[in-house]
C-alpha positions in Angstrom: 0.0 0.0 0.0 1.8 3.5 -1.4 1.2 6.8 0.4 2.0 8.8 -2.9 2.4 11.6 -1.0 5.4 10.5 1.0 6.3 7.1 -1.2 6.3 5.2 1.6 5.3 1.6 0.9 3.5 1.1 4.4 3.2 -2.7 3.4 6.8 -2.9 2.5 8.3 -0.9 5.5 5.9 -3.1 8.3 6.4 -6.1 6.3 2.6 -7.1 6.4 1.9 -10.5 6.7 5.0 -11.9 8.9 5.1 -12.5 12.5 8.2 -11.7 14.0 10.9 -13.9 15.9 13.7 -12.8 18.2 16.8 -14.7 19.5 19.3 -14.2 21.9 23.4 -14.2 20.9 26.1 -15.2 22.8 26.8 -11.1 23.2 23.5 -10.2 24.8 21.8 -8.6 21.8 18.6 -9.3 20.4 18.5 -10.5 17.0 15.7 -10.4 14.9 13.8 -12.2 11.9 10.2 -12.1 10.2 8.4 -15.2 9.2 6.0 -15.8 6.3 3.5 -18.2 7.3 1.2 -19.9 5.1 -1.9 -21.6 6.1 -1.2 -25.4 5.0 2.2 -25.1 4.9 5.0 -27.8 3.0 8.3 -28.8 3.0 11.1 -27.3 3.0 11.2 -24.2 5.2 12.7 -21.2 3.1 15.5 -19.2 5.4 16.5 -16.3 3.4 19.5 -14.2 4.2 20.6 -10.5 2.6 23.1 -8.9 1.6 25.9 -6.6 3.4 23.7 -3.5 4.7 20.9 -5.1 4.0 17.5 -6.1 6.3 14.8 -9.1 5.2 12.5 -6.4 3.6 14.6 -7.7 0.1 13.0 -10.9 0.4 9.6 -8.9 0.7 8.2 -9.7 -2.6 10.3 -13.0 -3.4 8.8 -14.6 0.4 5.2 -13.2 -0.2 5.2 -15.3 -3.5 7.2 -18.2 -2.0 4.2 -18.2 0.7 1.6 -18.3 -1.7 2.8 -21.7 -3.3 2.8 -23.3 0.7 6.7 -22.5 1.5 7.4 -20.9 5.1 9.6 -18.4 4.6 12.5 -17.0 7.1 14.3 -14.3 6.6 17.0 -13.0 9.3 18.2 -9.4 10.1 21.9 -9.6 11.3 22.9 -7.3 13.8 23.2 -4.1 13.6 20.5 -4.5 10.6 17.2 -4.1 10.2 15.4 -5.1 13.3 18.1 -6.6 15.2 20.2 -4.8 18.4 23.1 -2.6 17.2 26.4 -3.8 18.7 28.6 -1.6 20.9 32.0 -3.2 19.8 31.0 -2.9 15.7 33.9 -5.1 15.2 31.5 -8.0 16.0 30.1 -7.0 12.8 32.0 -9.9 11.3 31.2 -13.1 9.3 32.3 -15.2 12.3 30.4 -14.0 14.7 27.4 -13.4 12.2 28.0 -17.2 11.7 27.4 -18.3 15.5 24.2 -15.8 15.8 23.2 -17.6 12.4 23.7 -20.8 14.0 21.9 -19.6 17.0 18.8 -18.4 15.5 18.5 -22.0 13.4 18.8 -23.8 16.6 16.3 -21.4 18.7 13.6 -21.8 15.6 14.3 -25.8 15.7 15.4 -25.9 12.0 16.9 -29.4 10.8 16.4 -29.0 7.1 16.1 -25.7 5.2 16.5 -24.7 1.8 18.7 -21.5 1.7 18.6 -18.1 -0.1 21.8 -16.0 0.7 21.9 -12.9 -1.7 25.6 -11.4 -1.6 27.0 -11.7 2.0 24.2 -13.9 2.4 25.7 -16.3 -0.4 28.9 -15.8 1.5 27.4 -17.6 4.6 25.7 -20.5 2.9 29.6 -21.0 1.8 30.0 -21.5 5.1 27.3 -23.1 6.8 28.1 -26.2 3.7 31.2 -26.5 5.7 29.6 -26.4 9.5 26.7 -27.8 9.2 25.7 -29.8 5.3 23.2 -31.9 6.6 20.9 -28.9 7.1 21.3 -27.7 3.7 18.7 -29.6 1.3 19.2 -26.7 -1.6 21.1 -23.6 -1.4 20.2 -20.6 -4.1 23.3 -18.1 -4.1 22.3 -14.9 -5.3 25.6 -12.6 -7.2 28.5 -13.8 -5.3 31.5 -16.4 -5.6 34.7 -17.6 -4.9 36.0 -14.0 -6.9 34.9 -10.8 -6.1 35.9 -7.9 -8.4 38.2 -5.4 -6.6 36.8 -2.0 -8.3 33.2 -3.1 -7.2 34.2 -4.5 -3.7 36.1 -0.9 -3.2 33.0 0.9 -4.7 30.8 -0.7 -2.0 33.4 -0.6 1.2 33.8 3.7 0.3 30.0 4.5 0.3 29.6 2.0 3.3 28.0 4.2 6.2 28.5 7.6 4.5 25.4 9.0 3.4 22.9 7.9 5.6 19.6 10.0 4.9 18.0 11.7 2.4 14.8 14.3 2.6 12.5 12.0 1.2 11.8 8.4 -0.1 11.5 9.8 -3.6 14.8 11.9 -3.6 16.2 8.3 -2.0 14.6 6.5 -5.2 16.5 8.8 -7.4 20.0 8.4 -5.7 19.7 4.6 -6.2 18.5 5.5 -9.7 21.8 7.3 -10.4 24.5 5.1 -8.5 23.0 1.6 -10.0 20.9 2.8 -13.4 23.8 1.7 -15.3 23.3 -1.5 -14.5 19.5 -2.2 -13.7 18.3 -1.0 -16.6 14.9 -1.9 -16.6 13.6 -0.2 -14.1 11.0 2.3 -13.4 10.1 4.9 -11.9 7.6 3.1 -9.3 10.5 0.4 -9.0 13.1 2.8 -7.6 10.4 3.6 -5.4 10.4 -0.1 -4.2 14.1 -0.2 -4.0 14.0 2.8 -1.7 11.4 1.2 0.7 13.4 -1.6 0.7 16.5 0.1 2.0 15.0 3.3 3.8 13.0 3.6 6.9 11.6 7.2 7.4 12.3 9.2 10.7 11.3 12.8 11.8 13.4 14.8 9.3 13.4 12.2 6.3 14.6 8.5 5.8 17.3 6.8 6.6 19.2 3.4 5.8 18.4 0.5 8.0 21.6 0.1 9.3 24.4 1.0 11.6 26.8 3.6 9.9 29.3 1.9 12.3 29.3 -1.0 10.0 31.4 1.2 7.4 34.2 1.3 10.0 33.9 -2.6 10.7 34.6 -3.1 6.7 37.4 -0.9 6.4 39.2 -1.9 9.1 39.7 -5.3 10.7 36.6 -7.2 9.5 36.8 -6.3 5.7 33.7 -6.9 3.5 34.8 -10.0 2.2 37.4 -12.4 3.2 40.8 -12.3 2.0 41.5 -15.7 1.7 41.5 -18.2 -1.0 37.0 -18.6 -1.0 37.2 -21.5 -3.4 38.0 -24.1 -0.7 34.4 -22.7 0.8 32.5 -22.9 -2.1 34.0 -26.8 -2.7 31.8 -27.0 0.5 29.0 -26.6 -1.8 29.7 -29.2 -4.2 27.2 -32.3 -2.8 24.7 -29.9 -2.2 22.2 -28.9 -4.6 22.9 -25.4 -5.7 21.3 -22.6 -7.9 23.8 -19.5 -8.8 21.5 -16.0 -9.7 23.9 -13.9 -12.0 22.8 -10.3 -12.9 23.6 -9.9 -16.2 25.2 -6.9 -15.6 26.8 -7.5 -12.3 30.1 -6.0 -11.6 30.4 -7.9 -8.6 30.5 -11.1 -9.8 32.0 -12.2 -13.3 31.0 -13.6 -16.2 34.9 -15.2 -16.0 34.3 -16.0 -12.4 31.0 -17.8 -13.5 32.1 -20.2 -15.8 34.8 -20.8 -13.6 32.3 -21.8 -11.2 30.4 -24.3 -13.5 33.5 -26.1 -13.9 34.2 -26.8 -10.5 30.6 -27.7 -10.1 29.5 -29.1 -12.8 25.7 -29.8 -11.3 25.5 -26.3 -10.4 22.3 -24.7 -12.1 22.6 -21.1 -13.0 20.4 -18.4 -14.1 21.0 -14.9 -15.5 19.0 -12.3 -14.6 18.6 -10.4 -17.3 18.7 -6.4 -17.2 19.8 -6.7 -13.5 23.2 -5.9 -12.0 24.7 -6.6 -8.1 22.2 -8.1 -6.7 18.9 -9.4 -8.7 16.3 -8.0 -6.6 14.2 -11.2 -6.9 11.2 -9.8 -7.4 11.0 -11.0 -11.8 8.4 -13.8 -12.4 12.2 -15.7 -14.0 14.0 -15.6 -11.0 10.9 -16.2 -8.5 9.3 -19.1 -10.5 12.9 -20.9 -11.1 13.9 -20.5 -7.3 10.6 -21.9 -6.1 11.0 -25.1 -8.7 14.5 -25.6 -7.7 13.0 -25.4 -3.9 10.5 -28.1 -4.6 12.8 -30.3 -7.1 15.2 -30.6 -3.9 12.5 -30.8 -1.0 
């Protein structure tokens, strides 16, 4: 539901529909996901997990549909995202330690068997819950990331990382996205930037902000970098007896074409789709992507 005069998605921003769950880490802080119910629901359950400064309103639109075909749907904030507590030491904004609140949260919901969606840093983890835990992992859909990511586009990320926080409106916020990522989502209109903005944009008293703490900038350029800097292609091997589904943007500069094929012929089971007109990450919200993702769900349940 769209309040045109404010472009705020009231749907979007309260994610209608879910229930929210909350966890405890091994820190003290309150984590937090939302959970798409459906009335007679099937196997598997769907835990869905997002990107860098990203919060489970990008699985919105993608869980909504997954729900409507039976599939519970889970997707987690990580902390200092979203709903979750921010941390007073933001150097416990790190993979590890997102790994054991992860883990926590799985255990604390009493999931055996999931089928994962992890869209960047999200991907990143379902490297690495393949090596901790496999036996939970019936399917794993990677969305934009592998074993390579390109430097210029990594550094492009880690500089705008808790800069500009806010912006006077959700529709001047639209048009920044429009101008940093046009280039490469090139389909998209008007009311989509719109969407995108809800997506990553919560309003407050003197505009809206991103959903995340700036803090986390200082986390990726210091100790805790973005990304690892070791060699990630023992972590994906990880991957290999699991079934897996890799989303490319066609016109990611994240991940490579190069760095794709590369990845087919290490895994040569590996199914891949590229989404076409989209750049770092998909946004999952196509009919392509969300009808292949819930058949590759399904074929692996």
């Amino acid at each position: 539901m769209l309040q045109a005069s404010d472009y705020i998605d009231v749907d979007l921003q309260n994610l209608t529909g879910t229930t929210r769950f909350t966890w405890k880490a091994s820190d003290g802080l309150t984590l937090s996901a939302n959970i798409w119910e459906p009335d007679n629901p099937r196997e598997p359950t769907v835990l869905c997990l997002p990107g860098l400064t990203r919060n489970t309103r990008d699985f919105f639109h993608l869980a909504n549909f997954l729900k409507e075909n039976g599939l519970r749907v889970i997707a987690m904030d990580y902390r200092g995202r979203g709903h979750s507590d921010h941390s007073e030491d933001y150097e416990s904004y790190s993979l590890e330690q997102e790994a054991d609140d992860l883990d926590r949260g799985i255990e604390a919901l009493g999931l055996t068997k999931l089928a994962l969606v992890g869209t960047s840093r999200g991907g990143l983890h379902s490297f690495s819950m393949a090596q901790r835990h496999p036996e939970r992992l019936l399917s794993v859909i990677i969305n934009d990331i592998g074993p390579i990511i390109e430097p210029p586009a990594l550094d492009d990320i880690v500089t705008a990382v808790g800069t500009v926080m806010s912006q006077p409106s959700m529709k001047i916020a639209a048009e920044r996205l429009a101008s940093i990522h046009g280039t490469t989502f090139t389909a998209m209109s008007e009311a989509d930037w719109i969407t995108f903005a809800n997506q990553l944009y919560t309003p407050f008293s003197e505009g809206v902000t991103l959903r995340y703490d700036k803090r986390l900038g200082d986390t990726i350029r210091g100790e805790h970098k973005a990304a690892p800097e070791e060699d990630l292609w023992p972590s994906f091997s990880a991957m290999k007896p699991i079934p897996h589904l890799l989303l490319h943007g066609e016109n990611s500069r994240l991940l490579s074409t190069n760095t794709v094929e590369m990845m087919q012929q290490r895994h040569e089971n590996m199914e891949l789709l590229t989404v076409p007109n989209q750049g770092h990450a998909p946004l999952l919200w196509d009919n392509l992507s969300q009808d292949r993702i819930l058949s590759f769900i399904l074929q692996h349940a």
